[in-house]
VEXSEKOL-92691 format. One record per residue (C-alpha): x, y, z. Coordinates in nm, 2 decimals. Example, Ala and Ser with C-alpha at 12.3 -4.5 7.8 and 13.67 -1.06 7.14 Angstrom:
2
(node (1.23 -0.45 0.78));
(node (1.37 -0.11 0.71));
This chain:
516
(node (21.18 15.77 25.52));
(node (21.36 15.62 25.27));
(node (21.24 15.58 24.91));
(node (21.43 15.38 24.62));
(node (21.32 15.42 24.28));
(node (21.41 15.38 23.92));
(node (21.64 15.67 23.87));
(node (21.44 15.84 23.60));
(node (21.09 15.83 23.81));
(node (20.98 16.17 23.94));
(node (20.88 16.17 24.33));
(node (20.76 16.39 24.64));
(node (20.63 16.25 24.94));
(node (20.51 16.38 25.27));
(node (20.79 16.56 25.46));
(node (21.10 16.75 25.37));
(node (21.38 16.62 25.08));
(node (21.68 16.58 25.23));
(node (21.92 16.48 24.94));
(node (21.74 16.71 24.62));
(node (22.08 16.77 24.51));
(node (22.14 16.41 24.52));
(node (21.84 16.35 24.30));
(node (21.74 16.64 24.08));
(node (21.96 16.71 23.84));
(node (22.14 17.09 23.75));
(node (21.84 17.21 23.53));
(node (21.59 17.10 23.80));
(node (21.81 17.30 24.04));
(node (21.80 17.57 23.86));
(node (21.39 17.60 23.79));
(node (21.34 17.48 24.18));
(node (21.59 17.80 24.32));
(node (21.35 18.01 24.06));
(node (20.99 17.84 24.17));
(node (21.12 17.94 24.54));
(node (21.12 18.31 24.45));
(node (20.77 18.31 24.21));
(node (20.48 18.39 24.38));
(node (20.28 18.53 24.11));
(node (20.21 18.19 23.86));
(node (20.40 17.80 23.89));
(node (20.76 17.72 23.76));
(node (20.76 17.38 23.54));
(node (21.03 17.20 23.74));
(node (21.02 16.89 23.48));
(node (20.84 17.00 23.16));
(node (20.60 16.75 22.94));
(node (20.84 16.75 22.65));
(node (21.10 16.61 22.92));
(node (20.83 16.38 23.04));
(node (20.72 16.26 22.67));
(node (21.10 16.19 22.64));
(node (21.13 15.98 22.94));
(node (20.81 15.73 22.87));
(node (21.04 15.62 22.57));
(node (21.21 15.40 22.81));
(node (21.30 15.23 23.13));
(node (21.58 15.32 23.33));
(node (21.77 15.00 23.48));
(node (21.93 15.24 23.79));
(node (21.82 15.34 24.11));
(node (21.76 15.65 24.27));
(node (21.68 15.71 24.69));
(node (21.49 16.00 24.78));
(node (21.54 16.05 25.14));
(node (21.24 16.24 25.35));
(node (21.20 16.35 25.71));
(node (20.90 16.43 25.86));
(node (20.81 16.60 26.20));
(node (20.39 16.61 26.35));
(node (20.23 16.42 26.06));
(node (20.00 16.12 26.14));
(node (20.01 15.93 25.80));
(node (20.24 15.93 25.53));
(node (20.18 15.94 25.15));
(node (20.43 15.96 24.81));
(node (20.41 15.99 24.44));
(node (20.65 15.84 24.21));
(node (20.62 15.83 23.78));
(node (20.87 15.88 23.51));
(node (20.51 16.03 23.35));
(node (20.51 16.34 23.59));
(node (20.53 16.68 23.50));
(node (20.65 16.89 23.79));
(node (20.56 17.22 23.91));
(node (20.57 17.45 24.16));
(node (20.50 17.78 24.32));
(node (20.58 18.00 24.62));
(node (20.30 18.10 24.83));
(node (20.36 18.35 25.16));
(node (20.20 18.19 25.42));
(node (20.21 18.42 25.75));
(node (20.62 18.50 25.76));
(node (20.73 18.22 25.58));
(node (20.73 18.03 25.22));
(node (20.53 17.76 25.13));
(node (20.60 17.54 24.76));
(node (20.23 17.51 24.63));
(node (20.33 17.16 24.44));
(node (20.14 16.97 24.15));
(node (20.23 16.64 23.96));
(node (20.04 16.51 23.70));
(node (20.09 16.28 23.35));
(node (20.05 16.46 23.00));
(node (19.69 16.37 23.00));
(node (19.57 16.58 23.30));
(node (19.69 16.88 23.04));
(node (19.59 17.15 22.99));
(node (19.37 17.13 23.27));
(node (19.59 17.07 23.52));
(node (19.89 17.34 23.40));
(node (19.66 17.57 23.41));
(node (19.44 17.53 23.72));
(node (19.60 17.29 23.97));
(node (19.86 17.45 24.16));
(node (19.69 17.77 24.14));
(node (19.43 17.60 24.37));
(node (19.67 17.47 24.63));
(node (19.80 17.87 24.65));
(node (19.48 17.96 24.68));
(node (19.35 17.67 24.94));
(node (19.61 17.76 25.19));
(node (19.56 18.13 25.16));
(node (19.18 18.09 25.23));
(node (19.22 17.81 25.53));
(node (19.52 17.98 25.67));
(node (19.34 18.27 25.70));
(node (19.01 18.14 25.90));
(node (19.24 17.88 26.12));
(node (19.62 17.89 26.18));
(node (19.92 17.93 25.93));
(node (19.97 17.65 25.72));
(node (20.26 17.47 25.98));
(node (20.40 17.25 25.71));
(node (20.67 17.36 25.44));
(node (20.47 17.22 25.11));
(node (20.14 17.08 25.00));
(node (20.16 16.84 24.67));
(node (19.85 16.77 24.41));
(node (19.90 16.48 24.24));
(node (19.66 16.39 23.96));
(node (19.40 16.08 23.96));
(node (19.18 15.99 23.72));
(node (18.89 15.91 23.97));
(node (19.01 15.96 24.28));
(node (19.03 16.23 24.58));
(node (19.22 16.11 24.89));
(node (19.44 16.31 25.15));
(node (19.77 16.26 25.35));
(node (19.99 16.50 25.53));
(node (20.15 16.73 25.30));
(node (19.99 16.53 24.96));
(node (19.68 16.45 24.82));
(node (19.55 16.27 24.53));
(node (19.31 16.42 24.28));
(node (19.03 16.35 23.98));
(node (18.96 16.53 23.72));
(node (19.12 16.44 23.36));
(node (19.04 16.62 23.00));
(node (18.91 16.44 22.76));
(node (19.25 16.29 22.50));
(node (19.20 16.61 22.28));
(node (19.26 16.82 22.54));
(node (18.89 17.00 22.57));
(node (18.70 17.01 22.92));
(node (18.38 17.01 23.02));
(node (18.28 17.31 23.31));
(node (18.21 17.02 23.56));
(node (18.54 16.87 23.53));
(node (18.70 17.20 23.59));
(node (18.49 17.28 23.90));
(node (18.49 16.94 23.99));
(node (18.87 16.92 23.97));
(node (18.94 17.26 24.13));
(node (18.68 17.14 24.42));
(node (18.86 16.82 24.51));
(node (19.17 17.01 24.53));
(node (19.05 17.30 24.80));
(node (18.89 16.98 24.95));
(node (19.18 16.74 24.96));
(node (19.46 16.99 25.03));
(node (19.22 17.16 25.31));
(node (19.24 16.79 25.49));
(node (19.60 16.91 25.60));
(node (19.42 17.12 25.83));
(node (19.08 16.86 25.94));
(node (19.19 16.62 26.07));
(node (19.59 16.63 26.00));
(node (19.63 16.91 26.15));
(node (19.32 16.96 26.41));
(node (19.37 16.56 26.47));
(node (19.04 16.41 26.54));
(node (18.88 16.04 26.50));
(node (18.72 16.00 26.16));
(node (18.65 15.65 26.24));
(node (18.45 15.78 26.52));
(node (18.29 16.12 26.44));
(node (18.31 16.15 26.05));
(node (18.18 16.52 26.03));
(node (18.47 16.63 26.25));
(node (18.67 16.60 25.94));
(node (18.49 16.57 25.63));
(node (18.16 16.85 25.73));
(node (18.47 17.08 25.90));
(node (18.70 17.07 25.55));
(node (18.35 17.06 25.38));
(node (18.26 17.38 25.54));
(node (18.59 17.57 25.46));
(node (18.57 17.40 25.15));
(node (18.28 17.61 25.04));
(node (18.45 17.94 25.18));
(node (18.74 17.86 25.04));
(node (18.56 17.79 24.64));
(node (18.38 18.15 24.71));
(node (18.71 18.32 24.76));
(node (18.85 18.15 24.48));
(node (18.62 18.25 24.25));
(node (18.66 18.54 24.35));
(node (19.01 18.55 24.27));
(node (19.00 18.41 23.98));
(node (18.72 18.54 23.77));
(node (18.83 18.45 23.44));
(node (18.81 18.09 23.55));
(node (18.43 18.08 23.65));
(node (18.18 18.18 23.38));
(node (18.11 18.55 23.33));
(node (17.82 18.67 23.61));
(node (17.85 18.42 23.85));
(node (17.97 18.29 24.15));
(node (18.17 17.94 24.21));
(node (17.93 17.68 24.15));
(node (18.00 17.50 24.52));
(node (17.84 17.15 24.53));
(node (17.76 17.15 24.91));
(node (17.73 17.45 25.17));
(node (17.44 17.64 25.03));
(node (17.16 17.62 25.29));
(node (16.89 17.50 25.00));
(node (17.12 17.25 24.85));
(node (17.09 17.04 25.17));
(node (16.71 17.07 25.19));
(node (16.65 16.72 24.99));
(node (16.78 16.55 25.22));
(node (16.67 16.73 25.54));
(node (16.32 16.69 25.38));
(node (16.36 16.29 25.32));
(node (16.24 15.97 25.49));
(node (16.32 15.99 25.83));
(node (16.34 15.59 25.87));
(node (16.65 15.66 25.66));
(node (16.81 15.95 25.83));
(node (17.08 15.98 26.09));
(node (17.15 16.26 26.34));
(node (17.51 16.41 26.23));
(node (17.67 16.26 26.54));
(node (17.61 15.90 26.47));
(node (17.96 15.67 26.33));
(node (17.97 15.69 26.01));
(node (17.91 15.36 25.98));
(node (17.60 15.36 26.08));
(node (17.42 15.59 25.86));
(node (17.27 15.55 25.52));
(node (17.36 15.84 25.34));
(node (17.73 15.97 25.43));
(node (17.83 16.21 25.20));
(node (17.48 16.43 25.28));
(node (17.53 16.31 25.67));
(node (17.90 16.43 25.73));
(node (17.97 16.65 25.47));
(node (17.69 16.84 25.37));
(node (17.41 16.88 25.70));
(node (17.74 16.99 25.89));
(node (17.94 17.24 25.63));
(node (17.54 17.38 25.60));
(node (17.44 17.42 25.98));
(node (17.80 17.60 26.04));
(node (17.69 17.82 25.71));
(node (17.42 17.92 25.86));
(node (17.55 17.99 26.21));
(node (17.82 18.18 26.09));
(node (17.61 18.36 25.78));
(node (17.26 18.40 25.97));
(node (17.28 18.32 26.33));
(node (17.64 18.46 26.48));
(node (17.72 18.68 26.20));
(node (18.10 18.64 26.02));
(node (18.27 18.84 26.25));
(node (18.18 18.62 26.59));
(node (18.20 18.33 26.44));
(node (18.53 18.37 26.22));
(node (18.64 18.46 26.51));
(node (18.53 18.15 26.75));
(node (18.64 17.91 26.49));
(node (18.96 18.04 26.47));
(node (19.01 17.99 26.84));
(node (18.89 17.65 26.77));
(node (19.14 17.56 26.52));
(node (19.44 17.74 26.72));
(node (19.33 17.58 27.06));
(node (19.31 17.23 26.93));
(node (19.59 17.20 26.60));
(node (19.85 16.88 26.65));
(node (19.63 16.79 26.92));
(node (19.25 16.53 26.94));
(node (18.94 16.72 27.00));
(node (18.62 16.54 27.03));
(node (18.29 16.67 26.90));
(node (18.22 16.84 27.28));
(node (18.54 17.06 27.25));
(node (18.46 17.21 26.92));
(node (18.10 17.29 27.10));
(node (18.24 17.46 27.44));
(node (18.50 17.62 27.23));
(node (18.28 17.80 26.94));
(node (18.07 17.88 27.28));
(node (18.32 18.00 27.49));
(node (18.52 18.21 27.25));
(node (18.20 18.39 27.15));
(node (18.01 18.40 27.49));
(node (17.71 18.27 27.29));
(node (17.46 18.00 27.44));
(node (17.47 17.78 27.12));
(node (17.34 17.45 27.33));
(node (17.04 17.47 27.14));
(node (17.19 17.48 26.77));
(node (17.43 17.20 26.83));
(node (17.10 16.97 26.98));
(node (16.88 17.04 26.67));
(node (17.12 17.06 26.36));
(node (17.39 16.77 26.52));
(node (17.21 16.51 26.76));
(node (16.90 16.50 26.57));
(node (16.70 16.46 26.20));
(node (16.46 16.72 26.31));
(node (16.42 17.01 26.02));
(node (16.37 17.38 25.95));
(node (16.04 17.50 25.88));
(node (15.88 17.82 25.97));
(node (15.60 18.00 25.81));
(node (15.32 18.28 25.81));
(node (15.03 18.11 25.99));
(node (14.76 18.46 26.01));
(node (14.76 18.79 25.95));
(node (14.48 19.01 26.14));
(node (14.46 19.38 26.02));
(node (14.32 19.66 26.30));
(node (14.27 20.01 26.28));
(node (14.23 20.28 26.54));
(node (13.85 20.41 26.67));
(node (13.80 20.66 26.92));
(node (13.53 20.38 27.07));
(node (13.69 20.14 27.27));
(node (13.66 19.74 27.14));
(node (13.57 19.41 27.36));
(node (13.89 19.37 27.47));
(node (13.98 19.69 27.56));
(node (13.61 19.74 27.78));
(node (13.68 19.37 27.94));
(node (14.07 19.54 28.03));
(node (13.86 19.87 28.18));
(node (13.61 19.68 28.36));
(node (13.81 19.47 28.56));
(node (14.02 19.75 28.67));
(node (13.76 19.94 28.75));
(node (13.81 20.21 28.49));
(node (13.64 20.47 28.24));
(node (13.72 20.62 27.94));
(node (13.79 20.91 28.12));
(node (14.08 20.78 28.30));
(node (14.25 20.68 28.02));
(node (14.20 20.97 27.77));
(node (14.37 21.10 27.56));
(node (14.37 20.77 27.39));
(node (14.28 20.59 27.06));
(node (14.21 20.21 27.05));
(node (14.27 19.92 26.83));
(node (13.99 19.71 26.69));
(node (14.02 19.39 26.42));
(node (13.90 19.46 26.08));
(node (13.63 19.19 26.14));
(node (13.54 19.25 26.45));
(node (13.18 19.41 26.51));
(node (13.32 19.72 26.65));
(node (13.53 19.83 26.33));
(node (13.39 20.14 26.15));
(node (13.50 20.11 25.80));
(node (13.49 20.52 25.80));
(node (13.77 20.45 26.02));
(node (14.00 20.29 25.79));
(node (14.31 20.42 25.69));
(node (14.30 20.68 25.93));
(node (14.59 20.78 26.19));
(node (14.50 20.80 26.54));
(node (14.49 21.18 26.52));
(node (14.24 21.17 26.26));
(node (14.04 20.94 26.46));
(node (14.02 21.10 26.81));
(node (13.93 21.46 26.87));
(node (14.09 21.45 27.22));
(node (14.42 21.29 27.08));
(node (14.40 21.57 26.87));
(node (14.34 21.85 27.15));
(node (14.57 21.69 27.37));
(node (14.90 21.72 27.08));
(node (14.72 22.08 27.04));
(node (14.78 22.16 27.37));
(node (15.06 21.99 27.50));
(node (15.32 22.00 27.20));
(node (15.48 22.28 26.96));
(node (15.44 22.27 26.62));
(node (15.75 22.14 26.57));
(node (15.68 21.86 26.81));
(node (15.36 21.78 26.60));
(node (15.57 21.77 26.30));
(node (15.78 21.50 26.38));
(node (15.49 21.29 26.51));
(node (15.50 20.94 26.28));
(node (15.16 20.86 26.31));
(node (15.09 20.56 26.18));
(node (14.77 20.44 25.92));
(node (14.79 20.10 25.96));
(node (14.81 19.79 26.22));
(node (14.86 19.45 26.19));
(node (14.89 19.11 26.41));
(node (15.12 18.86 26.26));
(node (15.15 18.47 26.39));
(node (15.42 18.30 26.24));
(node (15.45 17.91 26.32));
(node (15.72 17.65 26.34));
(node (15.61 17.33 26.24));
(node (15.98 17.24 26.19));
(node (16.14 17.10 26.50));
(node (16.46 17.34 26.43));
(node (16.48 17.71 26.59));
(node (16.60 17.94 26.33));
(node (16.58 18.36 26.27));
(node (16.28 18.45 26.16));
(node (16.39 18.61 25.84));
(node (16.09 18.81 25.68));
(node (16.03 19.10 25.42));
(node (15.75 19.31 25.43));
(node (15.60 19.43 25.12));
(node (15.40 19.79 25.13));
(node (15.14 19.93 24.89));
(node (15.35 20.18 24.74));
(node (15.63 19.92 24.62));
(node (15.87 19.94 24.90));
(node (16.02 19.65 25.12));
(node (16.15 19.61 25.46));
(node (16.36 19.32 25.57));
(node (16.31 19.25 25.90));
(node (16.53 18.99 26.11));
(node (16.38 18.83 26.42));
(node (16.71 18.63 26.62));
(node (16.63 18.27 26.73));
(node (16.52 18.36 27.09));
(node (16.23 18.48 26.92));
(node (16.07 18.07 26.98));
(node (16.22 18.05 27.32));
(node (15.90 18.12 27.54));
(node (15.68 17.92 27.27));
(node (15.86 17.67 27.03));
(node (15.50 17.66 26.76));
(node (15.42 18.01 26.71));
(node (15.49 18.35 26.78));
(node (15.32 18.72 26.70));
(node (15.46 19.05 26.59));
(node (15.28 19.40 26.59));
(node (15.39 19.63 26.31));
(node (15.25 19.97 26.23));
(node (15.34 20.13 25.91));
(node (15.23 20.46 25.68));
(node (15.17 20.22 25.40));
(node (14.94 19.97 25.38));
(node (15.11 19.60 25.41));
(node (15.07 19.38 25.09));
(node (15.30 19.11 25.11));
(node (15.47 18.89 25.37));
(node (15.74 18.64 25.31));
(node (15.95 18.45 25.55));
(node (16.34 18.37 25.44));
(node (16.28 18.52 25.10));
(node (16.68 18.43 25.03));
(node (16.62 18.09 25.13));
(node (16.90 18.12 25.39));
(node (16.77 17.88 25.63));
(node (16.74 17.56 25.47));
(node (16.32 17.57 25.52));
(node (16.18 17.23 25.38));
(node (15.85 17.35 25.34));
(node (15.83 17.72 25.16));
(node (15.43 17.66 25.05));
(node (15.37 17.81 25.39));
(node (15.60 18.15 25.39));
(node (15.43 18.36 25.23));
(node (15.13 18.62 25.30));
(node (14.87 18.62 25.08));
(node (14.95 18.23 25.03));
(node (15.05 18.18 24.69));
(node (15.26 17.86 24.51));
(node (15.60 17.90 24.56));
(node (15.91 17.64 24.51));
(node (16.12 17.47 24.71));
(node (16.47 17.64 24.87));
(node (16.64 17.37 24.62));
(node (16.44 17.51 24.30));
(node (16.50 17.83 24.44));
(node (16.88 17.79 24.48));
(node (16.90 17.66 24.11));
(node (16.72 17.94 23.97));
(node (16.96 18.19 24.17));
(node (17.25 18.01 24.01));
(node (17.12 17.99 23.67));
(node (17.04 18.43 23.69));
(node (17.37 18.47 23.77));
C-alpha cells in the first residue's frame, strides 16, 4: 500500500513502513531507534512544539509512505501535519511491539499522559488471556467523538477541555475506548468472525476482555484512578446489566439475534454477553477453568472464522463442563435471573417421635424400639413440639442417646461430638427463568456468618424450588441469597430471610462503587 502525502503530514497506517528512512527525517531516526529500546514510559517521536511549528504552513511537496501488510482483513491510516508522535516498546511473549499514539495539540495533556500507556497495557492484559499479540504495532489515534477499529489502528474520543483540565469521565471514558478499540485487533481481526451476522462475537467478546483488561489497568496504574477504588468499568459488572435484563420484554432480544434486528444494541451485544461470560468465569467455572477454556478458544480459532457454535463446543470441550444449559438461557433467550428465600421452617429434636416420623414407622412395620437410640425432628409449629425442648442438642433431649454415647464411646470420642442446637428447612425458589448458584450467607445469633455456595445443578431435578437442611450451634438469624449481587438477580425484594426492603443489584452496585 502506497500512501502519497504532503511532505510535512505525519502518517502510520496498518502494516509495516517500508521506506521510514525515506520519510522520517535524522531526529525522528534518532527518537524512533530510542522508543525501540524504552519499555518503561513513550518517546515523543514528533514533539508539539514541532507540530505547533508545522500548522504555520502548507507544504507544496509530496511525500509516499509505503506499507505492507500480511493476515489483516481491513485496512486503516492516519495522516496530519497536526500530529504529535509517540511511541513505546512493549514485550509481548519473545518479541517487541511499538505501543503507538497520534494525536493534535488539543488531546493534551490527556492524551501524553494516558494514551499510549493504555495500548501497553491493552496488549499485556489480552495477550495474556488469548494469544501473543501477532502483529508488530498497534496505533491510537485521537477523535474527538469517535471510537472505531482496524487492524493495527484505531480511532479514539476523548478531548480536554481548550485549557487543558479534564473531567474523570473523559479520562475513564478515553482510557476505556482505547482497551476497547485496540482489544478489536484481537475480536474479530484477529479471532475473524461475522459482525454483520452475530454482533456479540465481536463487540460482547472485546467487551468482556475489555472489562478485565480496565481491572488490571487500574490496577497498574493506581495513581490514575481515584484513591480507594477500583476502575470505574461502564459494562461487565453483573448488576449494571440488570436494567435491562429486568425491562420490557416486547422490546428485548435474545443475544443471538442480527444485530439488526434488535432494539437496544449496545446492552444486546456488548453488555448481556461481556456479563454472562463474567459470571461464568467469576461464579460458575471459576477463573482458572475458564481462563483456561477461553484461551483455547482464542488460540484454536485466531486468523481463522468461528461461528457462535465453535466458541460454545470449544469453552465446553476444553473444560469438560456441560455448559448447554448457560449458553440456552443467557444467549438464545430474554429470560432473567431471579432466585430467592421462599420459607424457612425451624425444628428441634424430641425424644417423642412426630407425624411424620410415626406414619414412616407404621408403614414399615416398626417401633420405637427398633430404631433406638434415636432423637427425632419436629417443626416449631407443629403440635408435637415441646417448647421445653428448644434449644436443646439431641443428647440433652434423649436419655437413651445419652446412654448409648455412654456406653459405646470414650470420653474423647464424646468430646469431639458436634452436637448440634438448632434445625432448619430452607426452600429457596426461582421465579427467574435462568439457572444460576445459589449464593447465600447465613447469619447466626452470636454475629458470625457463613457463605455458603450451592453450584447450578442445584435446580436440575426441579427448575422452581429447592430445600436445604442446616444444623448449626448458633441459632440462625439471617438469610440472604447473592449478598454481592454477583448474579445479575432482577428482583432482590425476595433474597432475604426475615423479608426486609432491600435495593436493586443496580443501587447496590452504585453504592459499592461510591464506598470505595
Amino acid at each position: 500500500m502506497n500512501i502519497t502525502v504532503p511532505a510535512d503530514h505525519i502518517l502510520d497506517a496498518t502494516g509495516t513502513l517500508q521506506n521510514r528512512k525515506e520519510v522520517f527525517s535524522k531526529e525522528m531516526m534518532r527518537r524512533y531507534e530510542s522508543a525501540k529500546k524504552s519499555y518503561d514510559k513513550p518517546v515523543l517521536i514528533v514533539t508539539q512544539e514541532e507540530v505547533e511549528e508545522l500548522e504555520k504552513g502548507f507544504s507544496d511537496k509530496k511525500k509516499t509512505w509505503k506499507f505492507k501488510a500480511e493476515n489483516v482483513r481491513d485496512y486503516g491510516f492516519a495522516t496530519s501535519r497536526k500530529f504529535i508522535w509517540d511511541m513505546q516498546a512493549v514485550k509481548i511473549g519473545n518479541k517487541d511491539v511499538m505501543a503507538v499514539s497520534m494525536y493534535p495539540k488539543e488531546g493534551n495533556p490527556l492524551w501524553e499522559e494516558q494514551s499510549t500507556k493504555a495500548v501497553v497495557s491493552t496488549l499485556q492484559s489480552y495477550s495474556k488471556f488469548t494469544f501473543d499479540y501477532p502483529y508488530h504495532k498497534a496505533i491510537s489515534v485521537h477523535a474527538k467523538n469517535q471510537g472505531m477499529e482496524y487492524p493495527m489502528i484505531c480511532w479514539n474520543y476523548g478531548r480536554p477541555n481548550k485549557d487543558g483540565t479534564y473531567s474523570d469521565r473523559v479520562k475513564y471514558g478515553m482510557i476505556s475506548v482505547i482497551i476497547h478499540e485496540v482489544g478489536h485487533n484481537f475480536f474479530p481481526m484477529i479471532v475473524n468472525s461475522d459482525e454483520r451476522q452475530w454482533g456479540w462475537m465481536d463487540e460482547g467478546l472485546d467487551t468482556f476482555m475489555q472489562y478485565i483488561a480496565e481491572q488490571e489497568f487500574g490496577e497498574k496504574f493506581p495513581d490514575v484512578i481515584a484513591p480507594n477504588t477500583k476502575y470505574p468499568s461502564r459494562r461487565g459488572d453483573p448488576a449494571k446489566i440488570v436494567p435491562y435484563m429486568s425491562g420490557d420484554q416486547s422490546a428485548l432480544s435474545p443475544i443471538m439475534s442480527n444485530p439488526e434486528n434488535v432494539y437496544q444494541l449496545g446492552p444486546n451485544a456488548y453488555g448481556k454477553p461481556a456479563t454472562a461470560l463474567n459470571i461464568l468465569r467469576e461464579t460458575v467455572m471459576g477463573r482458572e477453568l475458564f481462563d483456561h477454556a477461553f484461551k483455547t478458544y482464542s488460540q484454536r480459532w485466531k486468523f481463522k472464522h468461528p461461528t457462535p457454535e465453535d466458541f460454545f463446543r470449544t469453552m465446553e470441550d476444553a473444560s469438560a463442563v456441560d455448559l448447554d444449559w448457560y449458553w440456552r438461557s443467557w444467549f438464545y433467550t430474554t429470560d432473567y435471573v431471579d432466585i430467592g428465600v421462599d420459607d424457612v421452617k425451624k425444628y428441634h429434636v424430641s425424644a417423642n417421635p412426630g407425624q411424620e416420623m410415626r406414619e414412616f414407622m407404621t408403614a414399615r412395620n416398626l417401633t420405637e424400639a427398633d430404631l433406638t437410640p434415636l432423637v427425632y425432628l419436629v417443626a416449631e409449629d407443629s403440635e408435637e413440639f415441646d417448647p421445653e425442648t428448644k434449644g436443646k442438642t439431641p443428647s440433652e433431649v434423649s436419655m437413651n442417646l445419652k446412654e448409648f454415647m455412654m456406653d459405646n464411646m470414650t470420653e474423647e470420642e464424646r468430646a469431639e461430638v458436634n452436637e448440634p442446637k438448632f434445625f432448619y428447612e430452607i426452600t429457596f425458589n426461582k421465579p427467574g427463568g435462568i439457572p444460576m448458584p445459589l449464593i447465600v450467607e447465613y447469619t447466626y445469633a452470636d454475629g458470625t456468618t457463613e457463605m455458603v455456595t450451592y453450584p447450578p445443578e442445584i435446580w436440575r431435578k426441579n427448575d422452581e424450588q429447592v430445600k436445604r437442611v442446616i444444623s448449626s450451634q448458633q441459632e440462625l438469624v439471617g438469610i440472604v441469597v447473592d449478598p454481592k449481587a454477583e448474579t445479575a438477580d432482577i428482583d432482590v425484594t425476595n433474597n432475604s430471610w426475615p423479608k426486609k426492603e432491600q435495593k436493586s443489584g443496580f443501587d447496590q452496585f452504585k453504592e459499592k462503587i461510591k464506598g470505595k
